[in-house]
PLY file of the C-alpha trace (Angstrom):
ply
format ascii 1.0
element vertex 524
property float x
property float y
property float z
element edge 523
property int vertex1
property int vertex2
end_header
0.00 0.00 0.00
2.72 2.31 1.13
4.44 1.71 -1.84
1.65 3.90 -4.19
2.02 6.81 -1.56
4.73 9.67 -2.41
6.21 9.74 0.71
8.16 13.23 -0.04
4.71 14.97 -0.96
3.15 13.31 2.95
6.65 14.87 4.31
6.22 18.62 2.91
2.71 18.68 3.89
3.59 17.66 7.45
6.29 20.08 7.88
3.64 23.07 6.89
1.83 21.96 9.54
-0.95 19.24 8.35
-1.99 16.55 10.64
-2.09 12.96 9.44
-5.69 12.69 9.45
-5.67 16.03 6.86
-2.95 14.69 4.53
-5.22 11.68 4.34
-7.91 13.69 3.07
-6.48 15.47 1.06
-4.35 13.62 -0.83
-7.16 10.45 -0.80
-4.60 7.91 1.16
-5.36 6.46 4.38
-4.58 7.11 7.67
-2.79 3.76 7.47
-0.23 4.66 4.81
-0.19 8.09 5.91
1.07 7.02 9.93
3.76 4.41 8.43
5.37 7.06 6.69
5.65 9.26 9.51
6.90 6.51 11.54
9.38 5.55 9.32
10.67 8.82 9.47
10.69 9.22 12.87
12.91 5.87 12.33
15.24 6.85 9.91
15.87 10.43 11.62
17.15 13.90 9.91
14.35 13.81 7.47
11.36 14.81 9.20
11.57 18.80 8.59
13.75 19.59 5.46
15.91 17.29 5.78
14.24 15.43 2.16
14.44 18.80 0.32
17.08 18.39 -1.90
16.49 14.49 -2.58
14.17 13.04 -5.37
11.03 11.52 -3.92
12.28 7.92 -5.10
15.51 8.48 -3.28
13.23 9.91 -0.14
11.14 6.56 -0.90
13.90 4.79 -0.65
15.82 6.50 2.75
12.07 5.83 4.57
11.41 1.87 2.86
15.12 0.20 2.14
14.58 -2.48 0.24
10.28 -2.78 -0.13
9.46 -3.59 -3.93
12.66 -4.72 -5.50
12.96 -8.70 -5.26
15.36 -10.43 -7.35
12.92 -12.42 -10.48
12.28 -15.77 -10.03
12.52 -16.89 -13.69
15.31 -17.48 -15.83
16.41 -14.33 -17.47
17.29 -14.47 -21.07
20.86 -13.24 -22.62
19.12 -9.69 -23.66
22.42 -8.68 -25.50
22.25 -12.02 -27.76
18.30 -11.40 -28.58
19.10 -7.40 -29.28
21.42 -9.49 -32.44
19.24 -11.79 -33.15
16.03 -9.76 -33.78
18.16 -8.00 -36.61
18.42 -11.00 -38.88
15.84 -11.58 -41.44
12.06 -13.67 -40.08
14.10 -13.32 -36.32
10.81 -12.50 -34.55
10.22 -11.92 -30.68
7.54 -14.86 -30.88
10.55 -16.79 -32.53
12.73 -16.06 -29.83
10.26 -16.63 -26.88
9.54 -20.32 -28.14
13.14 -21.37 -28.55
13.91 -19.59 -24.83
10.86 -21.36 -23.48
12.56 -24.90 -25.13
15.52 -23.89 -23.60
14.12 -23.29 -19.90
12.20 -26.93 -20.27
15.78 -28.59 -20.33
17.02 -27.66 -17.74
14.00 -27.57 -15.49
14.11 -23.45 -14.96
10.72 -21.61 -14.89
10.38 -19.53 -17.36
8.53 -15.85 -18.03
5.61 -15.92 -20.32
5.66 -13.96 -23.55
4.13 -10.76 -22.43
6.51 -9.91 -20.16
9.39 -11.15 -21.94
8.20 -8.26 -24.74
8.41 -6.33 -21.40
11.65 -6.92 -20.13
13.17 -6.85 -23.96
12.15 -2.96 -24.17
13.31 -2.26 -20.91
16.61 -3.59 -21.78
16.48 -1.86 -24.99
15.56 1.39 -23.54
18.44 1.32 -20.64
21.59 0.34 -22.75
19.70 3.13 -25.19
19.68 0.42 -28.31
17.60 0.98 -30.48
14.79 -1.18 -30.58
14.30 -3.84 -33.56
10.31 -4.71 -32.86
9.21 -1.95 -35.27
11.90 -1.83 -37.84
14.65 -4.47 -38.63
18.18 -2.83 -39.89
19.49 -2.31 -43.11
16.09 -4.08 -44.59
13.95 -0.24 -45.59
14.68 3.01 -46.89
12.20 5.61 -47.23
13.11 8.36 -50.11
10.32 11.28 -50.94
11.04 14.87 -52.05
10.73 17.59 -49.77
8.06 20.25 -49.46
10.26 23.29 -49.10
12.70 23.74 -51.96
16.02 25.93 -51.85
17.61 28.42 -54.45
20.21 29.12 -56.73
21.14 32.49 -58.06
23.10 33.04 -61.41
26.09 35.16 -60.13
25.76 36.94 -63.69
22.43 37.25 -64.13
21.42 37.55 -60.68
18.60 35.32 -61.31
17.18 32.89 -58.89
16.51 29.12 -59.80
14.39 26.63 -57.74
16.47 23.39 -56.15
14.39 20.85 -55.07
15.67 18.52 -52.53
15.81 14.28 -52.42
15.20 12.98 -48.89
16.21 9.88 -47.85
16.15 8.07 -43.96
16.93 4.53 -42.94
13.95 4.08 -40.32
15.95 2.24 -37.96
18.54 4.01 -37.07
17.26 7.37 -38.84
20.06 7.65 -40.56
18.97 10.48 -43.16
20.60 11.43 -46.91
19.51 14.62 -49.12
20.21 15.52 -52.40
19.78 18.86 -54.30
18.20 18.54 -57.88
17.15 21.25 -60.74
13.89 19.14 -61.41
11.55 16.53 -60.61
11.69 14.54 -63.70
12.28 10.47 -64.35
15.94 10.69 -64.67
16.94 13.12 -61.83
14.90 10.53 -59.44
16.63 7.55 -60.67
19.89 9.57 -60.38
19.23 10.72 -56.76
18.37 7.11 -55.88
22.10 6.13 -56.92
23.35 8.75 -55.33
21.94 7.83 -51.89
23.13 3.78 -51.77
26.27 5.41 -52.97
25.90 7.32 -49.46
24.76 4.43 -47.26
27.83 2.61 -48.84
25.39 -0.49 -49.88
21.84 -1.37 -50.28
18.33 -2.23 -48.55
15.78 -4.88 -49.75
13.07 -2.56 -49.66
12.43 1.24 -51.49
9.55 2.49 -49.31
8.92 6.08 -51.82
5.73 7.89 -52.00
3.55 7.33 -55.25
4.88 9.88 -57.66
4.31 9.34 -61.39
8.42 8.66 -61.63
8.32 5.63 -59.53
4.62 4.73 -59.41
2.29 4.49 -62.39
-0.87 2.98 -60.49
-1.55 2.22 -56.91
-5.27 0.76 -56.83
-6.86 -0.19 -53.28
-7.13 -3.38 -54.69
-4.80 -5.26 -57.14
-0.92 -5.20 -58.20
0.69 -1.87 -57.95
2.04 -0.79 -61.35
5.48 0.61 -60.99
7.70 2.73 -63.59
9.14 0.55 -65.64
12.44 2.50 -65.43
12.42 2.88 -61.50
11.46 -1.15 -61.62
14.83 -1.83 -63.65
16.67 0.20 -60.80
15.88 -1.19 -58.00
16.64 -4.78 -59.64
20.23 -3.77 -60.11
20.54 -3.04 -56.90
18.47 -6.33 -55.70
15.85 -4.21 -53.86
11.90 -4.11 -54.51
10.25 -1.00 -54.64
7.26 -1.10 -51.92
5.51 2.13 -52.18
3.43 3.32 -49.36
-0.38 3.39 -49.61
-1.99 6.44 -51.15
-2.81 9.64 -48.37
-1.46 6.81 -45.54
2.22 9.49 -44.49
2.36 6.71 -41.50
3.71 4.17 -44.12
6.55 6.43 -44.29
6.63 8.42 -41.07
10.66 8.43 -40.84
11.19 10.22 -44.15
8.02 12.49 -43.80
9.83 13.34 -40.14
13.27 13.76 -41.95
11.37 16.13 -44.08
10.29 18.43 -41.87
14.15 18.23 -39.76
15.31 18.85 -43.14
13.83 21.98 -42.99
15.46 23.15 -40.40
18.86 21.92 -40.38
19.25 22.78 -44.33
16.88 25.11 -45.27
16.69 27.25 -42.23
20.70 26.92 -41.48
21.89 27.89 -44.83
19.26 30.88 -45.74
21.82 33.51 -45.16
24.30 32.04 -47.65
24.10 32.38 -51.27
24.88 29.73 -54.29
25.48 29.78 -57.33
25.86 26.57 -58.60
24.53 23.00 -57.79
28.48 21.16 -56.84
28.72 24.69 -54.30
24.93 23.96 -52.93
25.61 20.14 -52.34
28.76 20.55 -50.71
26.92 22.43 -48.28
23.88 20.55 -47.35
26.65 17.15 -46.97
27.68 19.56 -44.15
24.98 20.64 -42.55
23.03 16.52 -43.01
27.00 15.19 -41.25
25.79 17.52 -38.54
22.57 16.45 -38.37
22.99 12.77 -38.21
26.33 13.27 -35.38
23.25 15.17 -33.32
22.40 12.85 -30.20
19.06 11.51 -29.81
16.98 13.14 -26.97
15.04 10.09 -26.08
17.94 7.72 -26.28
21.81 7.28 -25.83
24.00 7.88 -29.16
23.15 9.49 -32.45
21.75 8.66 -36.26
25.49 8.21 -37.10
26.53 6.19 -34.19
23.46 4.01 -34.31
23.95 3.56 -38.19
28.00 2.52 -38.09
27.35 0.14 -35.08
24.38 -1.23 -36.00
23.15 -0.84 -39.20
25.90 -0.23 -41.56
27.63 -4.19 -41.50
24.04 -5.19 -42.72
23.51 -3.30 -45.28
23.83 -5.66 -48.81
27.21 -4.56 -50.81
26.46 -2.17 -53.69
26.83 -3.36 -57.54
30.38 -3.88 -59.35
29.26 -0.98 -61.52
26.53 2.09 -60.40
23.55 1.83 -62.39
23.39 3.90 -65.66
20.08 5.79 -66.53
18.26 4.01 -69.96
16.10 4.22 -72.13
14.24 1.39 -74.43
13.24 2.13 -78.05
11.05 -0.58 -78.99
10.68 -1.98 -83.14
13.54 -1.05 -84.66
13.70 -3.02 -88.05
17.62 -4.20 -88.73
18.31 -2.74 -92.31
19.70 -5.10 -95.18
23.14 -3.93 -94.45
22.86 -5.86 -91.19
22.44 -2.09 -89.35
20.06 -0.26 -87.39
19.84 3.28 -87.41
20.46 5.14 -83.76
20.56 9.66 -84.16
21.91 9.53 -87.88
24.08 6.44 -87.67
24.42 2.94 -88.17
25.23 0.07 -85.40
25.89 -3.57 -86.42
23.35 -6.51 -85.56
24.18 -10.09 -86.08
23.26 -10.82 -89.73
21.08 -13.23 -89.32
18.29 -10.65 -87.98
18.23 -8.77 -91.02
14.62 -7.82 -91.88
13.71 -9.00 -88.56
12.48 -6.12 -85.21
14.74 -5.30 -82.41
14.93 -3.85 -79.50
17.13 -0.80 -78.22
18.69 0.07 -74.84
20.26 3.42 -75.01
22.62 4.60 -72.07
24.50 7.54 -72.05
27.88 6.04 -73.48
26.13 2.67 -75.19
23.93 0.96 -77.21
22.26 -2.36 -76.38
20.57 -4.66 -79.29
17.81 -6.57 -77.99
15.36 -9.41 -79.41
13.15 -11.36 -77.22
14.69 -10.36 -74.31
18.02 -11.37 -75.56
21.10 -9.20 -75.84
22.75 -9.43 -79.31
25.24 -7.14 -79.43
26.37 -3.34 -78.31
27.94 -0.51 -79.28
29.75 2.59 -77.69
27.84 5.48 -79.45
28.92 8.28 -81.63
29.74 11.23 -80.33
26.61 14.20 -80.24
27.40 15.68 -83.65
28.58 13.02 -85.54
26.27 11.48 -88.01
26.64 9.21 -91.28
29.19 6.44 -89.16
29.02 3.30 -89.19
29.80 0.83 -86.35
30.27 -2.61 -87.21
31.55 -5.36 -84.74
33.39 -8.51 -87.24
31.51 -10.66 -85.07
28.10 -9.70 -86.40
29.13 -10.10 -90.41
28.98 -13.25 -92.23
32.03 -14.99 -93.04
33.87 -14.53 -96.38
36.55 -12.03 -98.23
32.62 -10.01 -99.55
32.35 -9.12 -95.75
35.44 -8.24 -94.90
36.48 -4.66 -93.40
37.18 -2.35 -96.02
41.63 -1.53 -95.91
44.36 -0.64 -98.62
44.87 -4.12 -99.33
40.90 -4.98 -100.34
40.63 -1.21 -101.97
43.85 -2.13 -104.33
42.46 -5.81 -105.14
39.51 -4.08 -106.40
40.99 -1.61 -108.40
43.33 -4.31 -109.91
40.59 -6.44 -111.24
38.99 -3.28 -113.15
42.44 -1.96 -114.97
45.69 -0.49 -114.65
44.17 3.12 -115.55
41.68 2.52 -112.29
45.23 1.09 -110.13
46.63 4.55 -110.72
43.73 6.66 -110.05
43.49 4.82 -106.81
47.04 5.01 -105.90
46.87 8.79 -106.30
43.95 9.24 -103.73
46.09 7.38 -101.32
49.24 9.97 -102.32
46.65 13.14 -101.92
45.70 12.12 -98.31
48.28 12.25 -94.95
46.73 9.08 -93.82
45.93 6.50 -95.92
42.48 5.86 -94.26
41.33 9.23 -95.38
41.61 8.41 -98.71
39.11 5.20 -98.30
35.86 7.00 -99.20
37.02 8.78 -102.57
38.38 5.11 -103.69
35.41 3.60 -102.96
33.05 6.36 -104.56
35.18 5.38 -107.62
35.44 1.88 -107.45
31.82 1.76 -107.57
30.97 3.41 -110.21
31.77 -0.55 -111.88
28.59 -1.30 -110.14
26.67 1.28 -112.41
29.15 0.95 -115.50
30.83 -1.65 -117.39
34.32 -1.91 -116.25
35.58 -1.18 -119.77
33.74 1.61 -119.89
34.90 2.88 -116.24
38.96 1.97 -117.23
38.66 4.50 -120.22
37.25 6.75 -118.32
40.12 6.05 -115.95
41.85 6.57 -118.93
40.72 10.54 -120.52
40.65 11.89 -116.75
44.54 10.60 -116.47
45.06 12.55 -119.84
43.28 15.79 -118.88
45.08 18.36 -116.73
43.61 16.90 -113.17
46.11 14.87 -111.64
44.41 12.76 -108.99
40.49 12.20 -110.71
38.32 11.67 -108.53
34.70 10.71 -108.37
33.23 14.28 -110.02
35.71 13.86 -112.69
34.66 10.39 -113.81
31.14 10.39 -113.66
30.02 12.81 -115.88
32.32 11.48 -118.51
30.68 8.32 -118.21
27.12 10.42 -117.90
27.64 11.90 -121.14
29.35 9.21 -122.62
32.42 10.30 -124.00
34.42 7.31 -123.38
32.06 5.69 -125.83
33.55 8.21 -128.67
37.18 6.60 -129.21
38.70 3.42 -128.09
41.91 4.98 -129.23
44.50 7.16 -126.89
43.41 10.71 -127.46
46.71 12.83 -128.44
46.35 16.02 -126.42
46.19 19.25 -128.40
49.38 20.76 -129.74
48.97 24.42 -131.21
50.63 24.49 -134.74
52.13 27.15 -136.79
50.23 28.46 -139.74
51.51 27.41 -143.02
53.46 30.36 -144.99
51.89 31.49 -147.99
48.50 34.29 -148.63
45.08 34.25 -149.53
44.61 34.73 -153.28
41.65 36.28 -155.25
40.51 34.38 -158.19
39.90 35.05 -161.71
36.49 36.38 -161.33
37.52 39.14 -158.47
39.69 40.78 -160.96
37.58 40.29 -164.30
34.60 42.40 -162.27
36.51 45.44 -162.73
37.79 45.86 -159.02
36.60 45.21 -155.25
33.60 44.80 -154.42
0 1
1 2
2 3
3 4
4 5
5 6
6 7
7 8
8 9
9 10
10 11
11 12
12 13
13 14
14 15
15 16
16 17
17 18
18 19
19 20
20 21
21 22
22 23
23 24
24 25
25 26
26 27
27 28
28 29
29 30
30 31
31 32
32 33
33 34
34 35
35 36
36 37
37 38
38 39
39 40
40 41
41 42
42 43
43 44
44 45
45 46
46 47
47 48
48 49
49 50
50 51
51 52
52 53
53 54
54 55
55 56
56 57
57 58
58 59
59 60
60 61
61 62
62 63
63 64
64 65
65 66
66 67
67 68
68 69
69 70
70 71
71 72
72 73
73 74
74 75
75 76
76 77
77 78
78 79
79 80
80 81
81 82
82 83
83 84
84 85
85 86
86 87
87 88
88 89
89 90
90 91
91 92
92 93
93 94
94 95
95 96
96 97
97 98
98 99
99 100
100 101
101 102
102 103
103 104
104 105
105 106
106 107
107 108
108 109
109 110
110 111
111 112
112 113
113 114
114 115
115 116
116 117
117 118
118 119
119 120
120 121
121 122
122 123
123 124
124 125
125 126
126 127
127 128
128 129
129 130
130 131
131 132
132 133
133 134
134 135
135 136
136 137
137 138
138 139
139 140
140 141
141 142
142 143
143 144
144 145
145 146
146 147
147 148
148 149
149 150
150 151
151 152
152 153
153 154
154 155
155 156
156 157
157 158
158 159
159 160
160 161
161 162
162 163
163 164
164 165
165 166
166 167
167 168
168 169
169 170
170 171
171 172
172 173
173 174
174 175
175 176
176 177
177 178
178 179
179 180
180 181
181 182
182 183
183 184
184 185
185 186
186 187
187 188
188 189
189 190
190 191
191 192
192 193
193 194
194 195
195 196
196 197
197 198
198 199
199 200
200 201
201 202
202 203
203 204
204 205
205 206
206 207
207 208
208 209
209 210
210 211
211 212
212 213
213 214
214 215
215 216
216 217
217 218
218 219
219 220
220 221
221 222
222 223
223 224
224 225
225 226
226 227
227 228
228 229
229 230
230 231
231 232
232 233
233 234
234 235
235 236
236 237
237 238
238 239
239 240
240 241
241 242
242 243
243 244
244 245
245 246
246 247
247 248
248 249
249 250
250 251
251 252
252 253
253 254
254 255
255 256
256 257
257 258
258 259
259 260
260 261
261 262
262 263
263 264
264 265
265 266
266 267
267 268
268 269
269 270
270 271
271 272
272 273
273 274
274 275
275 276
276 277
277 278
278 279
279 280
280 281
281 282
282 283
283 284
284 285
285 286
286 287
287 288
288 289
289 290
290 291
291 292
292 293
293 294
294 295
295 296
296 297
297 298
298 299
299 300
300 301
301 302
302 303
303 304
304 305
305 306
306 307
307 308
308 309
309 310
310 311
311 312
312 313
313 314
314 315
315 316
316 317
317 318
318 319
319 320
320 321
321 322
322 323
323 324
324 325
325 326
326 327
327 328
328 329
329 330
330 331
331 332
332 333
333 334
334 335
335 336
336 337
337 338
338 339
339 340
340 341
341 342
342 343
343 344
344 345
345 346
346 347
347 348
348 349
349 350
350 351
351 352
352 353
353 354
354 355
355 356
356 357
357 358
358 359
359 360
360 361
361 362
362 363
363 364
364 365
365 366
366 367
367 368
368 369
369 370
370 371
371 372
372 373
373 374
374 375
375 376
376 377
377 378
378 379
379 380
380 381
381 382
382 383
383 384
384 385
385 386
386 387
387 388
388 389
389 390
390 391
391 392
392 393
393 394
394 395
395 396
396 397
397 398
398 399
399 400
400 401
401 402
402 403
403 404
404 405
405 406
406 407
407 408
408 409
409 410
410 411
411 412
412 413
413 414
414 415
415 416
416 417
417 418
418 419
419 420
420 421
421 422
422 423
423 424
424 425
425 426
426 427
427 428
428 429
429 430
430 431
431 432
432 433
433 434
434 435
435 436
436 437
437 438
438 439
439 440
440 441
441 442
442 443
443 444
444 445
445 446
446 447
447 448
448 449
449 450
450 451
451 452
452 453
453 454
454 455
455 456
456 457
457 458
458 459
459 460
460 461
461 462
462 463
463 464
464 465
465 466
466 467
467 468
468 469
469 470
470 471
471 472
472 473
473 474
474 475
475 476
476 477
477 478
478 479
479 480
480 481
481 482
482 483
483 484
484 485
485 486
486 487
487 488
488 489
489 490
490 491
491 492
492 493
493 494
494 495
495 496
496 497
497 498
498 499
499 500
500 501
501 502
502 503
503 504
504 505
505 506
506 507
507 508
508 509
509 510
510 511
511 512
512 513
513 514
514 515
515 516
516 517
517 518
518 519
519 520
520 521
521 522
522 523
């Protein structure tokens, strides 16, 4: 009974003069309670007046009762420290643990607490070493990402023009270890690229995306049925082996640790950098990796340690290790028919695909630096693209021709063969391309143009005109020398050499008038 009664309040009132029988009534105790504290002080001596003013009522509890309600538990008490480990692996549930204590106790014949107030005594332990507790969220298995509300600025330092920054949030619930990004925009790609950025943070990965249900990660979200996800955000997560579990429409609580980290953010980011200025993004997000190092080294006020202490001791070793390579940003271009030169066109240029798809529809994945052929799910072949203004090229991996000297890169050696088998008139023309250019390989698309003229002409009729361009006062021919001869068909003319023109001196002698000039009497 005595043991409900604050002993230190039935003290002060006594001292001001309150008999028992008033303390009783006004405090609703009885007289009972009330006379066993004032005997025990009586007992215990010095504490009757002030001597219990500058003492705690549990320590004046304590000076008045030693010893009344502690007694040592009479069941076997669990290792707390090994369950505190154990809850953190994956399935590892309280329930779990109870049953295989309880299996333990039954060997050796120890009574053993029910599960109630093991859940009991598991908090309590959790709450005085200051652990954090693993009922409501396992480590390293969630992270919840959203964007935040309030938004920061840039301002050109030309210009003097401001520029919205929108900021990526990102919190591990269990240890509430918390990650923010600056971006320019809200689209698809800056999304996926702040999601990289923050596993690139954490140093590795989490099972499970928890983000909020915007149109760049979530497509549909019905109350009932599959929730259709962005096909690009989909293909991110499964590089990094996580699932993307998006909380339920208008529900914050399925993401309370982000929506909290949100509103921190505010504070510790917004609100601590608003008298600086910045004037680019790199400056901005330097800053904010500041001020969030600060935030997370800033202890708890409910518990012992911080979001960084709780994260490197006991979060960090179970996070999963992040990808060889980070994941690139794609997209898919779906159709694309493979041309009859075994190519399909990508921006203005050409990209080999095994010949054996020719006619048939293919698939593209396009990253930044690369090009991914597709069929069925399949990956052909890829390519490093072209740079941004180059258009017209042709990339062709020798793995994707057919065999045979017909499909063999184009060289010197091939371009002279060719030229050889049309005439010795077409040998030279070629070999003077080759002499015009510093490097040979420059010279490779004039000797084509004119080897293949063959394909339109005879190559009789190509050799002489081989032959008159050699004669004529060019002395490398090239492609708009030969064709229109052969367009207007002069080498048709004469089989023979054609001298080149000499001028020639007149003959001596004059013009003389005949008969009749002179017979008429005179000029006329």
């Amino acid at each position: 009974m005595v043991r409900r009664i604050n002993a230190k309040l039935v003290l002060q009132l006594r001292a001001e003069g309150m008999t028992g029988r008033a303390i009783a009534l006004a405090q609703g105790m009885s007289r009972k309670s009330v006379l066993a504290v004032f005997d025990a002080a009586e007992k215990a001596g010095g504490i009757g007046s002030d001597g219990h003013g500058g003492r705690t009522e549990a320590e004046v509890y304590a000076l008045l009762f030693p010893g009344r309600g502690e007694h040592e538990s009479v069941f076997v008490q669990p290792d707390w420290e090994a369950v505190h480990k154990e809850l953190a692996k994956v399935g590892v549930t309280l329930k779990l643990l109870h049953g295989e204590y309880v299996d333990g106790c039954a060997v050796t014949g120890q009574p053993a607490m029910g599960y109630d107030r093991f859940c009991k005594s598991y908090a309590a332990h959790a709450l005085v070493t200051g652990a954090a507790s693993r009922v409501g969220h396992k480590a390293g298995r969630t992270v919840e990402v959203d964007w935040s509300g309030p938004t920061m600025q840039l301002v050109d330092p030309v210009t003097g023009e401001p520029s919205r920054v929108y900021l990526f949030v990102a919190c591990l619930p269990f240890s509430r270890y918390a990650f923010v990004e600056p971006a320019l925009d809200m689209r698809q790609d800056t999304w996926l690229l702040a999601n990289v950025a923050m596993f690139e943070w954490f140093g590795g990965t989490v099972p499970r995306i928890v983000p909020d249900n915007l149109k760049t990660g979530v497509i549909k979200h019905p109350r009932e049925g599959e929730v259709v996800l962005n096909d690009a955000y989909r293909e991110m997560a499964a590089h990094y082996s996580a699932a993307v579990l998006p909380g339920r429409p208008r529900a914050p609580k399925d993401k309370a640790s982000v929506e909290n980290t949100v509103s921190h953010v505010a504070t510790w980011v917004i609100a601590g950098l608003r008298h600086r200025s910045f004037g680019t993004l790199p400056e901005l997000r330097a800053a904010i990796g500041e001020r969030m190092d600060a935030y997370n080294r800033e202890p708890f006020q409910k518990r012992a340690g911080s979001r960084l202490s709780v994260f490197e001791t006991e979060e960090k070793a179970l996070l999963r290790p992040l990808p060889s390579a980070p994941y690139e940003i794609s997209r898919w271009i779906i159709g694309r028919r493979v041309q009859k030169n075994g190519h399909v066109v990508w921006e203005k240029n050409f990209y080999s695909v095994p010949y054996a798809q020719i006619g048939q529809s293919v698939d593209l994945r396009v990253t930044s630096r690369l090009l991914e052929v597709y069929r069925n799910h399949e990956r052909l072949t890829s390519h490093l693209l072209f740079g941004e203004h180059v258009v017209n090229e042709y990339r062709t991996n020798d793995a994707d021709q057919p065999q045979g000297e017909r499909y063999r890169e184009w060289d010197t050696v091939r371009i002279r063969a060719w030229a050889t088998r049309i005439g010795p008139n077409m040998v030279t023309v070629v070999n003077r391309i080759f002499e015009s250019v510093p490097v040979e390989e420059q010279g490779f698309d004039a000797a084509l143009a004119v080897l293949r003229l063959s394909r339109r002409y005879s190559s009789e009729r190509v050799e002489r005109a081989c032959q008159i361009a050699l004669d004529g006062r060019v002395r490398s021919p090239r492609y708009a020398h030969l064709q229109p001869i052969l367009e207007t068909g002069q080498d048709k003319k004469s089989t023979r050499r054609i001298p080149r023109f000499e001028p020639t001196e007149p003959e001596p002698g004059g013009y003389v008038r005949g008969a009749d000039y002179y017979a008429g009497g005179g000029a006329r």
